[in-house]
C-alpha positions, 0 to 999 in steps of 0.5 A: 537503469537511470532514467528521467523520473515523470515526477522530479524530472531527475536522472535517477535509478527508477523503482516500479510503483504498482498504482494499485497497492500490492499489499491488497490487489496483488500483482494486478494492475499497472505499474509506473516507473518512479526514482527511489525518492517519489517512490517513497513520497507516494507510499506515504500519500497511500498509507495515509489514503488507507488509514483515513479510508480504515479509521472510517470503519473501526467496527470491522477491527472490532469483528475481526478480533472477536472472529479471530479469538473466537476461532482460536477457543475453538482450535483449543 
């Protein structure tokens, strides 16, 4: 459907944006009407959110493939 996007004020064929990343929280939460072009331009400003909040904590990388090598001596 063609729309005016909230964000460039353009009439666009607009894509639903889930506020709450989906690839973490699933389906949940609210979603915002977006045309293609902000929708890409704000997946950027996530995925660069999540690899600053990530490069915080890179001990959890550590343990999470020490666990998983771990747990594939164990299936062996």
């Amino acid at each position: 459907m063609k729309a005016i996007c909230p964000r460039c004020h353009q009439l666009r064929h607009l894509t639903e944006h889930h506020i709450l990343p989906k690839h973490i929280f699933g389906n949940r939460g609210r979603k915002v009407a977006i045309c293609r072009e902000c929708h890409n331009e704000i997946e950027l400003l996530v995925m660069k959110l999540e690899k600053a909040i990530l490069s915080q904590f890179p001990g959890a990388f550590v343990v999470l493939v020490r666990q998983f090598l771990r747990d594939a001596s164990i299936q062996a």
